[in-house]
C-alpha positions in Angstrom: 45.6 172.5 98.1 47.1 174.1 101.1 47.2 177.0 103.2 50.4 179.0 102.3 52.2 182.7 102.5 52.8 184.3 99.3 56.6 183.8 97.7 58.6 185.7 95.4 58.0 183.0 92.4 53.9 182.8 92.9 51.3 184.2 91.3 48.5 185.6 93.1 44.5 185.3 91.8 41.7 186.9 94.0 38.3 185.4 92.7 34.9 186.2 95.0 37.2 186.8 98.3 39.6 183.7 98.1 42.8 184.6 97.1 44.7 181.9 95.5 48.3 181.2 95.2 49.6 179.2 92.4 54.0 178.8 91.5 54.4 180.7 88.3 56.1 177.5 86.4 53.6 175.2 87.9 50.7 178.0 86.2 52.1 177.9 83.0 52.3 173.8 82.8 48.8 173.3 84.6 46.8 176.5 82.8 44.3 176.6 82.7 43.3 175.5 86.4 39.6 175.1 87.7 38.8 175.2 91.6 35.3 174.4 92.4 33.4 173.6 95.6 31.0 170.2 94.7 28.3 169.1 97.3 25.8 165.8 96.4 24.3 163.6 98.6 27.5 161.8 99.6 30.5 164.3 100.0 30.9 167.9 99.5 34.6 169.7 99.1 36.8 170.9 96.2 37.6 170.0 92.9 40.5 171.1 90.8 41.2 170.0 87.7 43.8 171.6 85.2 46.1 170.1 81.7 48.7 169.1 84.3 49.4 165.5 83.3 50.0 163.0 85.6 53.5 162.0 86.8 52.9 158.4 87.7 50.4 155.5 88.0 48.9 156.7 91.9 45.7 157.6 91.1 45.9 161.2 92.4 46.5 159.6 95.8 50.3 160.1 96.2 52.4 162.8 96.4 54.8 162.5 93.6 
């Protein structure tokens, strides 16, 4: 997740003030894609999840 400009090739969602900004192909690979804001005891930030699957063995910690 990152701040960004719109582009020619993204798609643009607006949900409860946010606007969102997601690259058409990537959308239609991913869809359907959930963004959620989780706080517990220990951590609080966002969570996205989506049907993307994985391109390699990192663990979600790389960029691949």
């Amino acid at each position: 997740m990152a701040l960004d400009e719109p582009r020619e090739n993204d798609e643009t969602f607006e949900v409860n003030g946010i606007t969102y900004l997601v690259d058409t192909r990537l959308l239609e690979q991913a869809k359907p894609i959930k963004v959620d804001f989780v706080e517990d005891l220990y951590q609080a930030g966002f969570s996205i999840s989506s049907n993307l699957a994985a391109a390699s063995n990192c663990g979600g910690s790389c960029s691949c």
